[in-house]
KOLRO-172335 format. One line per field, with one value per atom (N, C-alpha, C): x, y, z; residue number from 1; atom name. Coordinates in steps of 0.02 Angstrom, whole numbers. Example, Ala and Ser with C-alpha at 12.3 -4.5 7.8 and 13.67 -1.06 7.14 Angstrom:
! residues 2
X: (660, 615, 660, 642, 684, 645) .
Y: (-284, -225, -165, -112, -53, 2) .
Z: (390, 390, 390, 354, 357, 394) .
n: (1, 1, 1, 2, 2, 2) .
atom: (N, CA, C, N, CA, C) .
! end
This chain:
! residues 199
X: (42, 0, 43, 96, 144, 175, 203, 240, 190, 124, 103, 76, 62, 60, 130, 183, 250, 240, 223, 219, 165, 100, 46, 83, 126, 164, 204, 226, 316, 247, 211, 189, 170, 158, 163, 205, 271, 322, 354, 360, 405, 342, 264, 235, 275, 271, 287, 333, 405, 475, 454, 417, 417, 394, 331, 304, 335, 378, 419, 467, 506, 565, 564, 502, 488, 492, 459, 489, 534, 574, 650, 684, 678, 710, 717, 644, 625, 666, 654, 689, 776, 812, 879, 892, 872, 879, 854, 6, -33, -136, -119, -176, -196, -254, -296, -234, -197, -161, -94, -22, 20, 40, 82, 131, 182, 182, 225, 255, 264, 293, 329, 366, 355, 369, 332, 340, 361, 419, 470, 428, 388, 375, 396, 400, 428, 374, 331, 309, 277, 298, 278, 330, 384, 436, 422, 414, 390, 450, 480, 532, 511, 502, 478, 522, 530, 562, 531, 544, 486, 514, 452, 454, 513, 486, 533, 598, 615, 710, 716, 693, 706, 679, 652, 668, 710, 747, 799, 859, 866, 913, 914, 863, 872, 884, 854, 884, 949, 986, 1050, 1115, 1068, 1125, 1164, 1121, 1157, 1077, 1130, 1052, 1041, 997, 982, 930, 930, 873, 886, 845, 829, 851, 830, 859, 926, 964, 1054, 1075, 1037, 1052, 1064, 995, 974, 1029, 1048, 1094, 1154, 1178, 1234, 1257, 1179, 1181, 1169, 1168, 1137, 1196, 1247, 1301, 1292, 1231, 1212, 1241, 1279, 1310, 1236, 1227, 1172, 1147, 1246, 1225, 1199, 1223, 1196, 1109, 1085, 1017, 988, 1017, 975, 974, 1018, 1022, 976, 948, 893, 824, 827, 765, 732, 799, 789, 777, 786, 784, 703, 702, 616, 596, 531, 516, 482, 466, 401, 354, 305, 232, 166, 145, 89, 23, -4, -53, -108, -150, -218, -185, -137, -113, -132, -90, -77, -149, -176, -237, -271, -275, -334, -286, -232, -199, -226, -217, -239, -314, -343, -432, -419, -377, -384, -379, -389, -375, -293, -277, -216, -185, -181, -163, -182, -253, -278, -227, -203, -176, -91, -54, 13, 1, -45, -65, -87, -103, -136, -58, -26, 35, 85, 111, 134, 105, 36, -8, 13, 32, 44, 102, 152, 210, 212, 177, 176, 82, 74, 7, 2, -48, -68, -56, -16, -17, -86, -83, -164, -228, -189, -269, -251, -228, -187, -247, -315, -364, -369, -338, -356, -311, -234, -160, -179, -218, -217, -249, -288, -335, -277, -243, -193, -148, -91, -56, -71, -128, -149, -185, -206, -207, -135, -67, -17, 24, 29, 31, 1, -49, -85, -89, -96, -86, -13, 20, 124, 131, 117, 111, 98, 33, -17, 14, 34, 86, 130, 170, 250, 226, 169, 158, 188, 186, 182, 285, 303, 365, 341, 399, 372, 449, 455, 493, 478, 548, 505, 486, 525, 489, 426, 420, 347, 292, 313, 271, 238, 307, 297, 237, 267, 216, 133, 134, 56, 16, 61, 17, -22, -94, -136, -156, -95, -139, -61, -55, -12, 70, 40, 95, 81, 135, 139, 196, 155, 174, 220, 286, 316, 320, 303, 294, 384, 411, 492, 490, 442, 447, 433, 378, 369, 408, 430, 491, 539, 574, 629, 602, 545, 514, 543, 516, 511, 591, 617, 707, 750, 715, 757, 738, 675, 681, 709, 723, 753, 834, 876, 946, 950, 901, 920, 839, 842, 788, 762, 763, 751, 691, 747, 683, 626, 637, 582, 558, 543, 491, 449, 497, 472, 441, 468, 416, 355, 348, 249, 232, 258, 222, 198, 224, 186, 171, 194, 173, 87, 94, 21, -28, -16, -50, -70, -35, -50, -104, -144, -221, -275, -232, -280, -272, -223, -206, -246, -269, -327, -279, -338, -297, -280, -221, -200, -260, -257, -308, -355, -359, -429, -418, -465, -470, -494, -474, -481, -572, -584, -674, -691) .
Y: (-60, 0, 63, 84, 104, 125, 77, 83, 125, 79, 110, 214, 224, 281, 324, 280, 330, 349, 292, 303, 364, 350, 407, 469, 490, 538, 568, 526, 537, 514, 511, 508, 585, 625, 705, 729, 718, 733, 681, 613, 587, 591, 607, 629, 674, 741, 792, 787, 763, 746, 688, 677, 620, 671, 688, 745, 792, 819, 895, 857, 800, 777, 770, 757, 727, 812, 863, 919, 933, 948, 948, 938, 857, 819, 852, 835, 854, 930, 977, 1037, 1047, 1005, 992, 958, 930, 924, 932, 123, 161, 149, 245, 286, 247, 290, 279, 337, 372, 428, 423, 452, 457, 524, 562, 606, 626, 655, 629, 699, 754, 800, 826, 855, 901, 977, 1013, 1089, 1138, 1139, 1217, 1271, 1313, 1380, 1433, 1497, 1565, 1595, 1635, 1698, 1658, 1711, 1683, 1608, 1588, 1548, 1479, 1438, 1354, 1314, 1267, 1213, 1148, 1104, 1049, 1000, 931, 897, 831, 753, 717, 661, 634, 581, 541, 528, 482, 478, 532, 555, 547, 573, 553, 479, 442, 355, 337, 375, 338, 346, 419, 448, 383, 375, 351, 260, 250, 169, 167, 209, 196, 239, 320, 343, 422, 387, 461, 489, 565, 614, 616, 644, 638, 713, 742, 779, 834, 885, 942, 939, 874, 849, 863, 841, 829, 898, 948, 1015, 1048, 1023, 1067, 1046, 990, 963, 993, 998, 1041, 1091, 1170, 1210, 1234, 1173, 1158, 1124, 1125, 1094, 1037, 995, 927, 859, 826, 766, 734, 683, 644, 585, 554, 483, 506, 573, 609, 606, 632, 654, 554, 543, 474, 427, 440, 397, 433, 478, 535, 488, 501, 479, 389, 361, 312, 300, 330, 324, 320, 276, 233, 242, 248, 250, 225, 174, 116, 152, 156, 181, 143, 135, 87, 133, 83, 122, 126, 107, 119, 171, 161, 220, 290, 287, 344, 404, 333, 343, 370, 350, 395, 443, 460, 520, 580, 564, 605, 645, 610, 621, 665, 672, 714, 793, 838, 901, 920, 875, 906, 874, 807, 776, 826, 847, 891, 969, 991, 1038, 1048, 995, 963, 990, 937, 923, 996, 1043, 1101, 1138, 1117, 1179, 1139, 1088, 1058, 1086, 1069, 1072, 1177, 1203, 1279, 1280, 1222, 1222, 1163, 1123, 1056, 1038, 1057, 1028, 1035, 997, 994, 1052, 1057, 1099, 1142, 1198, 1260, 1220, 1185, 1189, 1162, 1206, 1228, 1219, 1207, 1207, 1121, 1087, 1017, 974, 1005, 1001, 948, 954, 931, 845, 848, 791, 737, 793, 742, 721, 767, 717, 666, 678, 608, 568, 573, 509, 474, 524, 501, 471, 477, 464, 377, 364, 331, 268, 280, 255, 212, 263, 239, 192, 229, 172, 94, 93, 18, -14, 12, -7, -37, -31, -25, -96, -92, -133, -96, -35, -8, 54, 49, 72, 128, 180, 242, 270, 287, 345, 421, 446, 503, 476, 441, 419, 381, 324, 297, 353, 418, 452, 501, 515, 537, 512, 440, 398, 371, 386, 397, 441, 518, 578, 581, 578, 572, 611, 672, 711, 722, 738, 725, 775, 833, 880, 886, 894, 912, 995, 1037, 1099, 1121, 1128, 1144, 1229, 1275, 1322, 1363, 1396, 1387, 1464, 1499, 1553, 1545, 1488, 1474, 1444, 1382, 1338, 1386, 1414, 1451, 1497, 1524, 1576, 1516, 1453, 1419, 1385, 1360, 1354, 1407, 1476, 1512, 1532, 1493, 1525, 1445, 1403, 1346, 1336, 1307, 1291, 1207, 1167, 1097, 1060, 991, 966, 949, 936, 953, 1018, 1039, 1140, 1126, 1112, 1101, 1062, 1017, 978, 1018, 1022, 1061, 1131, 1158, 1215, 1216, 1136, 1141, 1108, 1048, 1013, 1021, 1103, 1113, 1201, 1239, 1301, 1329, 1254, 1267, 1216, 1197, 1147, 1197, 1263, 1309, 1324, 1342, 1350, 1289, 1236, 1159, 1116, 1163, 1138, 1169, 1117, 1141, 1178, 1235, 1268, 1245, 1262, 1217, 1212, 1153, 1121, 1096, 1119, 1096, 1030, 986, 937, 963, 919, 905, 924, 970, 1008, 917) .
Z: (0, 0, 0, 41, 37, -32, -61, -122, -168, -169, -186, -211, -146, -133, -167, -131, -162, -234, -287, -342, -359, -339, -348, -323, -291, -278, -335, -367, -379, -471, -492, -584, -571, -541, -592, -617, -576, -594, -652, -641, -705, -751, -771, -809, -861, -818, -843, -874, -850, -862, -950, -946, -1004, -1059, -1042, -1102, -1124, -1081, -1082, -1133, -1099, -1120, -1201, -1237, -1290, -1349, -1313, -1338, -1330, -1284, -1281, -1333, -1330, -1389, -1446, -1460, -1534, -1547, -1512, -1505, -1523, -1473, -1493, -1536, -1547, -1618, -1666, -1583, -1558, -1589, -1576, -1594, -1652, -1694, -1755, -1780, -1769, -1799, -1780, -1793, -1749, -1786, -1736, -1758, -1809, -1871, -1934, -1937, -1897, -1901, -1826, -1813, -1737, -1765, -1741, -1796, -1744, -1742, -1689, -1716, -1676, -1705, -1646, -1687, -1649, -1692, -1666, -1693, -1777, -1836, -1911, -1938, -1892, -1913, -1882, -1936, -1928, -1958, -1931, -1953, -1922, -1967, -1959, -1959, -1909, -1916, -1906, -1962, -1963, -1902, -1885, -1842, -1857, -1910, -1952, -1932, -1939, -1928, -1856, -1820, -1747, -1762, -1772, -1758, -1779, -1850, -1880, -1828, -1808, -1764, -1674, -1663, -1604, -1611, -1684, -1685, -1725, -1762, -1781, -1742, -1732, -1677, -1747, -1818, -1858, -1866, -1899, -1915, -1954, -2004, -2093, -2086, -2135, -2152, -2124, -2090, -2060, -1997, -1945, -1900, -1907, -1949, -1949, -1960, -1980, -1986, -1933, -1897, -1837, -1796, -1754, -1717, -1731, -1806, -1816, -1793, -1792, -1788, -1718, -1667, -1599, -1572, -1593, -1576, -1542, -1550, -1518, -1562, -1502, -1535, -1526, -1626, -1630, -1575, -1567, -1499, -1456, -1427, -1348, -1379, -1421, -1414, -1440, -1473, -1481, -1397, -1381, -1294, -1284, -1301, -1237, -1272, -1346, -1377, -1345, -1325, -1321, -1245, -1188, -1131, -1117, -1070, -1059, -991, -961, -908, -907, -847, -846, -795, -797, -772, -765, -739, -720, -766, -816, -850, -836, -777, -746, -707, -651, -592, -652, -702, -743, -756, -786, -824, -756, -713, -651, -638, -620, -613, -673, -719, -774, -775, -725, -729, -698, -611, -580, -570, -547, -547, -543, -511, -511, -581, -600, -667, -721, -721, -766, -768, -710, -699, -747, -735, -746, -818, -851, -922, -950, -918, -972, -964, -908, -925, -966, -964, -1024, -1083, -1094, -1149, -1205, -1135, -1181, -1211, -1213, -1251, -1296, -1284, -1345, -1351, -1410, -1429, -1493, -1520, -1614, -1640, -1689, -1737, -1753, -1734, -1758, -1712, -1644, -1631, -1566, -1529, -1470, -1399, -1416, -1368, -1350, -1383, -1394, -1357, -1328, -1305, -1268, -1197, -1141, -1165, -1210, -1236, -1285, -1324, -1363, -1320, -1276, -1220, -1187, -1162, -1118, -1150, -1226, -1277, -1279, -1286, -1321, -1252, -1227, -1129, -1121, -1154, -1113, -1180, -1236, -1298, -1304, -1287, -1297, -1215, -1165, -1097, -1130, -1171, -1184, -1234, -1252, -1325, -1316, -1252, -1238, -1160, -1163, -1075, -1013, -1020, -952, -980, -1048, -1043, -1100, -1109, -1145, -1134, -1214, -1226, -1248, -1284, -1323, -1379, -1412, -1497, -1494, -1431, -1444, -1418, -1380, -1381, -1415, -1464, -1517, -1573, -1578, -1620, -1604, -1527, -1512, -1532, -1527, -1529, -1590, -1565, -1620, -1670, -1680, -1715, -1761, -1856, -1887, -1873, -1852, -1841, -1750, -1711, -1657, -1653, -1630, -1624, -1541, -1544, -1504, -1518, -1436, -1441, -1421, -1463, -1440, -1390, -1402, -1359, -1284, -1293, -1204, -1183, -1223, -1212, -1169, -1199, -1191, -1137, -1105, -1052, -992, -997, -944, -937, -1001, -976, -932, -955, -903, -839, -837, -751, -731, -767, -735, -730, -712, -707, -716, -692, -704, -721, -755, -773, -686, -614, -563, -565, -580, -551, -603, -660, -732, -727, -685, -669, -595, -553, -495, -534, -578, -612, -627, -657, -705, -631, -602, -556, -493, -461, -414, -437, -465, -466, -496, -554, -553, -500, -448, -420, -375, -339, -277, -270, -316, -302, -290, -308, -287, -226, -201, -112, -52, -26, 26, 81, 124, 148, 219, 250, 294, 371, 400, 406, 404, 332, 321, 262, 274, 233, 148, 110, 52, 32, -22, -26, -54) .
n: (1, 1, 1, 2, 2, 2, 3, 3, 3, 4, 4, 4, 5, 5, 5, 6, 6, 6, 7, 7, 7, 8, 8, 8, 9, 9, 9, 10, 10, 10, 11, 11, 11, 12, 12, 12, 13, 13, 13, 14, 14, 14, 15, 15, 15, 16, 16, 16, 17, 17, 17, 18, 18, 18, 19, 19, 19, 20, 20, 20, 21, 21, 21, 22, 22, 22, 23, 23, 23, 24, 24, 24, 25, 25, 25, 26, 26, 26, 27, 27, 27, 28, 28, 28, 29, 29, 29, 30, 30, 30, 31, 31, 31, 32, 32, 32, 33, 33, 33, 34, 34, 34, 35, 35, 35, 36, 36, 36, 37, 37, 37, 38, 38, 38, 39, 39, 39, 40, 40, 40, 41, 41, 41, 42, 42, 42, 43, 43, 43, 44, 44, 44, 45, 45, 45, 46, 46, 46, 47, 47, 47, 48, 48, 48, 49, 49, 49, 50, 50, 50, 51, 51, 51, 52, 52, 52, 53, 53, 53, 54, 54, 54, 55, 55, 55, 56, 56, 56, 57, 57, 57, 58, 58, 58, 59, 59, 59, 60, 60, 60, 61, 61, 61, 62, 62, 62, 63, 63, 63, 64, 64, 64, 65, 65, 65, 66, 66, 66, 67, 67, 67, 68, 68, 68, 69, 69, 69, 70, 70, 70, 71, 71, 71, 72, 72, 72, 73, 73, 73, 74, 74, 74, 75, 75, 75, 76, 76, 76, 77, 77, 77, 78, 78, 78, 79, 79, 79, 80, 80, 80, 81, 81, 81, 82, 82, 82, 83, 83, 83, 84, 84, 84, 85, 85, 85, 86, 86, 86, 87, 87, 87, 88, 88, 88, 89, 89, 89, 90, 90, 90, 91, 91, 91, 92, 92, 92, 93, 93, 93, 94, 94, 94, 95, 95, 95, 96, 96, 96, 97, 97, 97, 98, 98, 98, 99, 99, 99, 100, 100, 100, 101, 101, 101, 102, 102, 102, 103, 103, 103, 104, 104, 104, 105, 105, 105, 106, 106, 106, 107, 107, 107, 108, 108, 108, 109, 109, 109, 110, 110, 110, 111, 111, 111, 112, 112, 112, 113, 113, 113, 114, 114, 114, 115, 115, 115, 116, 116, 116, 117, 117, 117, 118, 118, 118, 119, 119, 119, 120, 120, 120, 121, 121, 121, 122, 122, 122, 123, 123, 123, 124, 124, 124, 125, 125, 125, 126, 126, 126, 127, 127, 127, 128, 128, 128, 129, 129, 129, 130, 130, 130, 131, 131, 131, 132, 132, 132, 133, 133, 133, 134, 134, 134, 135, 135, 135, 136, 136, 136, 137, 137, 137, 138, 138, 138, 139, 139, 139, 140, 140, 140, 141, 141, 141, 142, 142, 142, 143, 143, 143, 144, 144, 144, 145, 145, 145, 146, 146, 146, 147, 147, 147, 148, 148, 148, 149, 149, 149, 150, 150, 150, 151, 151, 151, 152, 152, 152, 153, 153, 153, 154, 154, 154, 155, 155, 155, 156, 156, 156, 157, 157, 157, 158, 158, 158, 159, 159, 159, 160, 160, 160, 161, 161, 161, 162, 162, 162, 163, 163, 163, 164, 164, 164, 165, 165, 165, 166, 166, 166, 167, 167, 167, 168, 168, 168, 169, 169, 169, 170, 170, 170, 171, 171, 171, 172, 172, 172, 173, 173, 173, 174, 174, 174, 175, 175, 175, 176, 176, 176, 177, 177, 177, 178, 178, 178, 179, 179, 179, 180, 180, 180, 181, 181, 181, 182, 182, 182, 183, 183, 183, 184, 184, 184, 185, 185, 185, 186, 186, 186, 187, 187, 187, 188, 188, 188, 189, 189, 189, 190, 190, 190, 191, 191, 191, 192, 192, 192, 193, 193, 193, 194, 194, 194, 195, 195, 195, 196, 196, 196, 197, 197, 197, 198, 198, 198, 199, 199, 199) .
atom: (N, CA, C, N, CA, C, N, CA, C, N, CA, C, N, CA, C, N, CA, C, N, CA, C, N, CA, C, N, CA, C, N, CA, C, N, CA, C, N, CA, C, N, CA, C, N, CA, C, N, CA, C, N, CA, C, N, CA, C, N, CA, C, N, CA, C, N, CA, C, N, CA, C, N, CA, C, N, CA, C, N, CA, C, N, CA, C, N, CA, C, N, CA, C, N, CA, C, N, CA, C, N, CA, C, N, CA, C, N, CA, C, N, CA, C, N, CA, C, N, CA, C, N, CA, C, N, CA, C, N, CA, C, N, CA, C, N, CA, C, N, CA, C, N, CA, C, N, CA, C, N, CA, C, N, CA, C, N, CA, C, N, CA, C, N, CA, C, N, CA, C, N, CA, C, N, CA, C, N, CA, C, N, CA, C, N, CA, C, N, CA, C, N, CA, C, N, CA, C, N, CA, C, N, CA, C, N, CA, C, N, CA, C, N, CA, C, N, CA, C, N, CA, C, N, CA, C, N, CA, C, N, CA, C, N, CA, C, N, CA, C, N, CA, C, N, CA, C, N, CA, C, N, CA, C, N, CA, C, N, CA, C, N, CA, C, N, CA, C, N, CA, C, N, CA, C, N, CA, C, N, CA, C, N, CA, C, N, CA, C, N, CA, C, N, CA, C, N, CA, C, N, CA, C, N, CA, C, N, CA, C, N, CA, C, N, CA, C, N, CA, C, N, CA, C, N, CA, C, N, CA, C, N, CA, C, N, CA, C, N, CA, C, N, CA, C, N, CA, C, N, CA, C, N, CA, C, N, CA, C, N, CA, C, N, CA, C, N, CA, C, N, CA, C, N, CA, C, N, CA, C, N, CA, C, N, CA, C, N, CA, C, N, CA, C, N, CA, C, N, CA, C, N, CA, C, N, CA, C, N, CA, C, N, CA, C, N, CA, C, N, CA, C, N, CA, C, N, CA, C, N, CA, C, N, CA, C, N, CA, C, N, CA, C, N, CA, C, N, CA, C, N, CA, C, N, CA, C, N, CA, C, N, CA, C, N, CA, C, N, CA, C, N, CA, C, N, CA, C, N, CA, C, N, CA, C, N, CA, C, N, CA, C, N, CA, C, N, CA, C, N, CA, C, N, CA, C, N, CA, C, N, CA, C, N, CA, C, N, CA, C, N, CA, C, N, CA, C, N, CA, C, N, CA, C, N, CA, C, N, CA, C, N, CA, C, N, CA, C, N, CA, C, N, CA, C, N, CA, C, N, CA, C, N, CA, C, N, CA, C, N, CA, C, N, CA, C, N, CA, C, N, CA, C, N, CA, C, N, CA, C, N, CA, C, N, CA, C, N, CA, C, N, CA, C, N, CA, C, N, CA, C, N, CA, C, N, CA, C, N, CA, C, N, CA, C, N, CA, C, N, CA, C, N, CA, C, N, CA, C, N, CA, C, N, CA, C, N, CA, C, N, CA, C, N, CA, C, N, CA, C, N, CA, C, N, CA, C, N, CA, C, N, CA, C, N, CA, C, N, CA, C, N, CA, C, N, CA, C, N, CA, C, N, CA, C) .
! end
């Protein structure tokens, strides 16, 4: 019961850390649908980089395409970012799946959701993550990367927002604080106030 609990503790955070991580990625360098684009935008400026290339990148370890550009110009060695692509976290997919229902799960997921969601339809974020969350978990039997999460997301382009991105890297110093950033700053208003029990 115990262990339990620890875990229901400790999935907002490696949540977040998984979703974030998967933009990241995509950055430095299933479903009825999967993801066939990830689209970096700033302002009027869109660069697209395909799924594709990040799978090729994380199962051989070289870059090709737009990807191999970007990494260039990102001074990112390809092995460093393919070990990232490839790094897995196992998660219990019912625990997950009721975490997700909750207010605070719901909470996690919309602030993720303002830096990675579908391409032009930015209201839908919170609904495609925890399809692609919960899709790549069932897929994998309880394991998930960035590429199988990539390949869940149900919708064809996934839109990374690089201006928020970059708002929220700098108030951070380590992937630590950036998880401690989405996972409790927006939770402060959903904490009962002290002594009092849960509404």
């Amino acid at each position: 019961m115990r262990r339990q609990q620890r875990i229901q503790r400790r999935l907002p955070q490696r949540l977040l850390a998984l979703a974030l991580g998967a933009g990241l990625i995509s950055l430095s360098g299933g479903g009825a649908r999967a993801a066939e684009n990830v689209v970096i935008v700033t302002g009027a400026f869109e660069r697209s980089i395909a799924v594709a290339d990040l799978d090729h990148l994380a199962r051989t370890g070289e870059a090709r395409g737009v990807l191999a550009t970007a990494l260039k110009l990102g001074k990112q060695e390809p092995k460093e970012v393919a070990r990232m692509l490839n790094q897995s976290v196992s998660l219990p997919v019912v625990l997950v799946s009721r975490l997700m229902g909750t207010r605070i799960g719901e909470a996690v997921l919309q602030r993720v959701a303002t830096i990675i969601y579908p391409l032009k339809a930015g209201d839908v974020g919170v609904v495609a993550l925890r399809s692609a969350v919960i899709d790549a978990l069932a897929e994998g039997k309880g394991s998930i990367n960035a590429v199988s999460f990539l390949k869940a997301y149900p919708t064809a382009e996934m839109e990374v927002n690089l201006p928020a991105l970059m708002l929220v890297m700098s108030r951070t110093r380590s992937i630590g604080d950036l998880v401690r950033f989405f996972s409790e700053s927006p939770l402060d208003g959903l904490r009962p106030a002290a002594g009092k029990g849960p509404s």
